[in-house]
N, C-alpha and C positions, 0 to 999 in steps of 0.2 A: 492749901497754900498756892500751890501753881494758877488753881481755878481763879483766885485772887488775883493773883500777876495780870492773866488774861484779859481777866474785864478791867483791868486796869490801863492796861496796854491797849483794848479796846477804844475805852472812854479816849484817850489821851488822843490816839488816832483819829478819833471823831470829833475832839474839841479843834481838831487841824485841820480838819474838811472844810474847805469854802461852801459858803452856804448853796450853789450852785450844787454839787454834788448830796449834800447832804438832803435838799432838797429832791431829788431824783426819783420820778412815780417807783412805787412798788406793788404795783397792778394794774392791768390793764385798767380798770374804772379811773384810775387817779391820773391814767396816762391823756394829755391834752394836744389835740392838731392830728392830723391823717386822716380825717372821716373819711376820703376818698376810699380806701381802701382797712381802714384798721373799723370804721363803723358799723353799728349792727347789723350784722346779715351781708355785710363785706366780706371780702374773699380771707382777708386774714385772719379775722376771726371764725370763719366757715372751718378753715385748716387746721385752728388751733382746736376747732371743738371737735372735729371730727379723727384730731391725734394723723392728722398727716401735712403737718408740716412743712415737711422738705427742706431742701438748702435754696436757701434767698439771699439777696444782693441787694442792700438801700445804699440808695444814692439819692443825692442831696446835700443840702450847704449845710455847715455846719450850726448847732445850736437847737437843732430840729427835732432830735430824740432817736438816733439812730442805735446810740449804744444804750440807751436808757432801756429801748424796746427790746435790745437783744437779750438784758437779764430777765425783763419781765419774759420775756418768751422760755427759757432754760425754765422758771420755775413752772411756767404756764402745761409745758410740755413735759415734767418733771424727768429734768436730764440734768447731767452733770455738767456744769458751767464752766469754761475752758478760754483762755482769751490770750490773743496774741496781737502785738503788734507789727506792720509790716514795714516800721521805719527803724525795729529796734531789733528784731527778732527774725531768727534768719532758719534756711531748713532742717537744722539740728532740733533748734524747741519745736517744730513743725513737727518732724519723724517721731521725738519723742511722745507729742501731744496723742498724734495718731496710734502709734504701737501704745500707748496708754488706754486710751479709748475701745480697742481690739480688744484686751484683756479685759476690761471693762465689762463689755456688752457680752465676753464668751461666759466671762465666769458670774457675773451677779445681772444679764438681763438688763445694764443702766444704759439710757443712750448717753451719748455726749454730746452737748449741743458747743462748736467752735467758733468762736465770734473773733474775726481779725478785723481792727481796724486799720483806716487806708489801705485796703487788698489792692489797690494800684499800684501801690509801691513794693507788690512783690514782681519778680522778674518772669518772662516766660516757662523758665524752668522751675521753678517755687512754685507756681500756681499747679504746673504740672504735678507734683508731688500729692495733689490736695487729689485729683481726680481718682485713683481708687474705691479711696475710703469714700468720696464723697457719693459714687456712683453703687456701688453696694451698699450704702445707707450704715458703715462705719463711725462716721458721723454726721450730723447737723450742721452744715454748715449756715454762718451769720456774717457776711461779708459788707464791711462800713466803704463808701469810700464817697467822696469830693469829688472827682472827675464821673467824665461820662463812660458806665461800663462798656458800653460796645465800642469804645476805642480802646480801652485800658486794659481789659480783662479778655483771656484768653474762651476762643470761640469753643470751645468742647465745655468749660467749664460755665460759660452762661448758659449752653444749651441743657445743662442740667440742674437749673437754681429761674427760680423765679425772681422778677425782677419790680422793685418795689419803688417809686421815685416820690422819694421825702419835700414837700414842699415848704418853704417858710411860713412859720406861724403869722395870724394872725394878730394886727392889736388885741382883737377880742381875747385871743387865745393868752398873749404873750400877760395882758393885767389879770387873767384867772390867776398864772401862776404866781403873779405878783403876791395876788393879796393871800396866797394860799401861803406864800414862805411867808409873809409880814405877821399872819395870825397861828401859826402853826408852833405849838408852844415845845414841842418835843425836840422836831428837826430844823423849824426855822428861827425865828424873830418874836415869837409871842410871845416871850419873857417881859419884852420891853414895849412900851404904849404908843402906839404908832400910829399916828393921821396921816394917811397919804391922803394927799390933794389929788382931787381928780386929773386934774390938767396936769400934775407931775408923772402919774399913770400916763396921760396921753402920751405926754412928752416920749418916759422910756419904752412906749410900746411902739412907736413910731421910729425910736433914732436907732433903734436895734436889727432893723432891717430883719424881723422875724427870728433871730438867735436868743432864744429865751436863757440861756448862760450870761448873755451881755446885759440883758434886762436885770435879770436877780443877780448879777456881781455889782451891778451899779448901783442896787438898794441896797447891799448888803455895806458894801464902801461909804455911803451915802448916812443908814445908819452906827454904824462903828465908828464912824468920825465926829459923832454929833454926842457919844456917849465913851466913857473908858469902862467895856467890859471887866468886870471879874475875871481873874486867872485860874485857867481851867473850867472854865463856864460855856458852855457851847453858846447860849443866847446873852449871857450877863446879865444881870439884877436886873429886877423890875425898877425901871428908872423914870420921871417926870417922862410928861408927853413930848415926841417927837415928834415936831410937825416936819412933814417931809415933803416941801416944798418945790415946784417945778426950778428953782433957783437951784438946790441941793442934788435935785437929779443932776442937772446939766455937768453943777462940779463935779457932780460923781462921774460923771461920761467923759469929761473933757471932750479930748478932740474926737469927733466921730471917726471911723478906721471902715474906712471905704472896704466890702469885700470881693474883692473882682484879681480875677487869675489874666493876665496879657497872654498868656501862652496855654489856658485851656475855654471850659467850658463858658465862662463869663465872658470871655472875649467872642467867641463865638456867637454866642446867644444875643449879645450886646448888637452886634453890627448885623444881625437878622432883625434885630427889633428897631437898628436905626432906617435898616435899608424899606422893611415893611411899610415903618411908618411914613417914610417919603415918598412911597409909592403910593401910597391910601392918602394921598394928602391933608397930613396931619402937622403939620408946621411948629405946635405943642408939644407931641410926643417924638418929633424928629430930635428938639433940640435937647429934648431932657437928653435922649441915648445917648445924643453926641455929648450932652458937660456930664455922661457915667464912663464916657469912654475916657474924656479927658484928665478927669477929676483920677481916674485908675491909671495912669501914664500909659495909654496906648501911644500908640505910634501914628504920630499925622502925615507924615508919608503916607502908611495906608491909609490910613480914612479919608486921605486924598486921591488915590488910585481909586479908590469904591465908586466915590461920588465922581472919581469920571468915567466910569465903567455906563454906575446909571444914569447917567447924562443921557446916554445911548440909549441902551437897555427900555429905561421905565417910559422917558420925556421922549426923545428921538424928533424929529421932525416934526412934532407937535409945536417943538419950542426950541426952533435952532440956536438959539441962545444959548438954551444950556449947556450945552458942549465948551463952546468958548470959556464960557463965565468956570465953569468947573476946573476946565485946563486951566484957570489963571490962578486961581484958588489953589491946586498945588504946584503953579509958580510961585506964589505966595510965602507958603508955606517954606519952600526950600531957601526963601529970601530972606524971609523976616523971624521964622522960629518962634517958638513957644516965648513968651505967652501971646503976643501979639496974634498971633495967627490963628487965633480960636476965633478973632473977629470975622477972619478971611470966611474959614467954616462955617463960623454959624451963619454968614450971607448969605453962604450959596446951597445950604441944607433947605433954610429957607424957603428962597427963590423955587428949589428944583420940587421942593413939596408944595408951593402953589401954584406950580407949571402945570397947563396942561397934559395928561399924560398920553403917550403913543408905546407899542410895541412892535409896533410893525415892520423896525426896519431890524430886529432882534427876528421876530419870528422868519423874515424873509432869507433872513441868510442862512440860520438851520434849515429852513426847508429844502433851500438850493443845496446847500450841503448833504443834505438826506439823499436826496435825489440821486447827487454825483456817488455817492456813498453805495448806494442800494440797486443804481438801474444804470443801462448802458449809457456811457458819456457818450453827449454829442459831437460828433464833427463840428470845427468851426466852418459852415457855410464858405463857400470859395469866394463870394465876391469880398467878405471879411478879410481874408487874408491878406499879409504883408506883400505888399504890392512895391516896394521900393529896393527890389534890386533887377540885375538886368536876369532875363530869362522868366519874372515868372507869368507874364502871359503866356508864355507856353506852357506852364501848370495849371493855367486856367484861372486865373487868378484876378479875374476881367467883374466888369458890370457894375462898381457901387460907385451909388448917387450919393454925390457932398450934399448935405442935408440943408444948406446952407444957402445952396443956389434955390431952393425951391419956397415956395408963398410956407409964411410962419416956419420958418428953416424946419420944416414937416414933411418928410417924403415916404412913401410907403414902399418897404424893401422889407426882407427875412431878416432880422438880427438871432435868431437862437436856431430857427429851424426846425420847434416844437412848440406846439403850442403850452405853454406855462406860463402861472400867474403865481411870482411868489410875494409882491408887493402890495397889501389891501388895506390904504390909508385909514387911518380914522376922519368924521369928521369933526375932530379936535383942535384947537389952537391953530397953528400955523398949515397943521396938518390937510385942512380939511380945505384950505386954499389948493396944496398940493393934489388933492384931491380930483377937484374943479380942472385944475388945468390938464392934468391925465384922461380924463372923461372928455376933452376935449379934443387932445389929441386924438384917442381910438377913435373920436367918433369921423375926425377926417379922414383916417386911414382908412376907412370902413366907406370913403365914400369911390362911387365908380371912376 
């Protein structure tokens, strides 16, 4: 009788699982996306076949299969399966987990393999707890998290787990799973007759931004609204055909949910890909980054500070315009505010990604800097010095020619006192006038 209860309590629990979960590979073959590393003759599976493991860290956006892979691995590696969270669960289930696992392995030989999800949102002293066991191979550790480990995750504890980075699925990838829950008569949808439209596949393989969770909850939404399952039925009756139409995705999706963090790794990454792409002049992919920046509520202040940064930096005297036009752009900005000023931005992203590009007035100033930094500072030259008060001709303070009174206000005098070149125009845009005109002057200087 109890055995009864169980599968009953079983069933009932599993008629409540979103098709998302219920879906969820239970083997490596069935597991889809990572060939980077999870494909044949890949490191991870090199590890798993050879039963050395070890404690690993995936990182990655969510919908990727980070916790999918961790059970697949527990059985892969036949260990006892352990799972904490680090938003819920604090170093009491941790200690326990661990002194569990101890007796575990002393008295029956079992590993235990520990999968915490979001390990970022344990504290520097909680991670600490984890180093022991995980260094004496007490346990396995399986650490999930959304941010970037080497900012989040304590430096003794990466130096001892391999580091795994989960990329978003492909469409290709994200319609396997599709049509695998759609025909899957056990765990998914194949109770009931179901025509997915191709172009409705497009649709959810594309507006899911690679979260295979968001794709199959939006079939799942998508079919259960178009039919009233049976109660108690994980799939429902075989019921007339459902055509599942790119109209029926959409409602199922509603409004797309942007996924991007202002305070971590997406905001990061975001404004490397805007700043890249205006430097590679890309005018295309500048502005996508900037409406992901905006579209996420970044802050246009900053993205105004950026684009005056690289004004300097990338454009420089290629295209002395830039500088102004980008100072005006977060003048703008602080004038007119959202939404208005996305206009401002997108001008002068623009602009600065069709600009000519220069570095040079970027590289000249770290060099000079290096210099002062690394070798003896020079004396400013006597004739340089401040010459306007009474006494300093008797410091010697004598001899500089107004450059002014001489043919092309040009006169040949010591300004550094060393010979150095830290300024080496391009011959780019505006730059490459600048250029001409320097080459002209040396060459008078140069004359007897």
């Amino acid at each position: 009788m109890p055995q009864l209860f169980a599968a009953e309590e079983k069933k009932n629990r599993r008629a409540a699982e979103p098709l998302a979960a219920r879906m969820r590979p239970q083997s490596l073959d069935e597991f889809v996306g990572q060939e980077l590393f999870l494909g044949n003759g890949k490191l991870l599976r090199r590890l798993l076949a050879a039963d050395r493991l070890g404690s690993v860290i995936f990182h990655g956006p969510p919908g990727t299969g980070k916790t999918t892979l961790a059970h697949i691995l527990a059985k892969s590696s036949q260990s006892t399966f352990r799972q904490l969270s680090a938003v819920s669960d604090g170093v009491k289930q941790l200690r326990d987990i661990l002194n569990d696992a101890e007796r575990r392995l002393s008295a029956q030989q079992q590993k235990t393999l520990l999968f915490i999800d979001e390990i970022h949102r344990f504290n520097k002293a909680q991670q600490d707890v984890l180093l022991p066991e995980v260094e004496n191979g007490i346990v396995t550790l399986v650490g999930a998290t959304t941010e970037n480990p080497y900012f989040t995750i304590n430096n003794a504890l990466i130096s001892r787990s391999r580091i795994f980075q989960f990329e978003p699925l492909t469409p290709e990838h994200i319609k396997t799973l599709l049509r695998r829950a759609a025909t899957d008569k056990e765990r998914g949808l194949g109770n009931y007759t179901i025509h997915l439209h191709e172009d409705a596949l497009d649709f959810l393989a594309n507006i899911c931004d690679g979260d295979a969770r968001q794709a199959i909850s939006a079939l799942e939404i998508g079919v259960l609204s178009s039919v009233m399952p049976m109660k108690g039925s994980i799939a429902g009756p075989i019921a007339g055909s459902i055509e599942f139409t790119r109209e029926l995705a959409a409602e199922s999706v509603q409004r797309k949910a942007v996924a991007y963090d202002r305070d971590g790794d997406s905001h990061y990454d975001t404004i490397s890909a805007l700043i890249k792409s205006i430097r590679g002049s890309d005018p295309d992919a500048a502005i996508y980054w900037l409406a992901k920046m905006l579209v996420g509520g970044d802050d246009v202040r900053f993205l105004a500070r950026r684009l005056v940064i690289l004004a300097s930096e990338d454009v420089g005297n290629a295209d002395p315009q830039a500088l102004p036009l980008a100072v005006a752009a977060a003048q703008a900005c602080e004038l007119v505010g959202l939404p208005e000023c996305q206009l401002n931005l997108s001008q002068v992203v623009i602009y600065l990604a069709c600009a000519p590009k220069s570095n040079s007035a970027t590289t000249a100033i770290f060099d000079a800097k290096r210099d002062i930094q690394e070798g003896r500072l020079v004396p400013v030259p006597r004739h340089l010095r401040d010459a306007h008060y009474k006494g300093s001709e008797a410091l010697g303070h004598t001899g500089y020619q107004y450059a002014h009174d001489f043919e092309g206000g040009i006169v040949a005098q010591e300004y550094l006192g060393v010979d150095r070149e830290y300024y080496k125009p391009t011959q780019r845009g505006f730059e490459a006038e600048l250029a001409n005109r320097l080459a002209v002057i040396k060459a008078k200087l140069a004359e007897p």
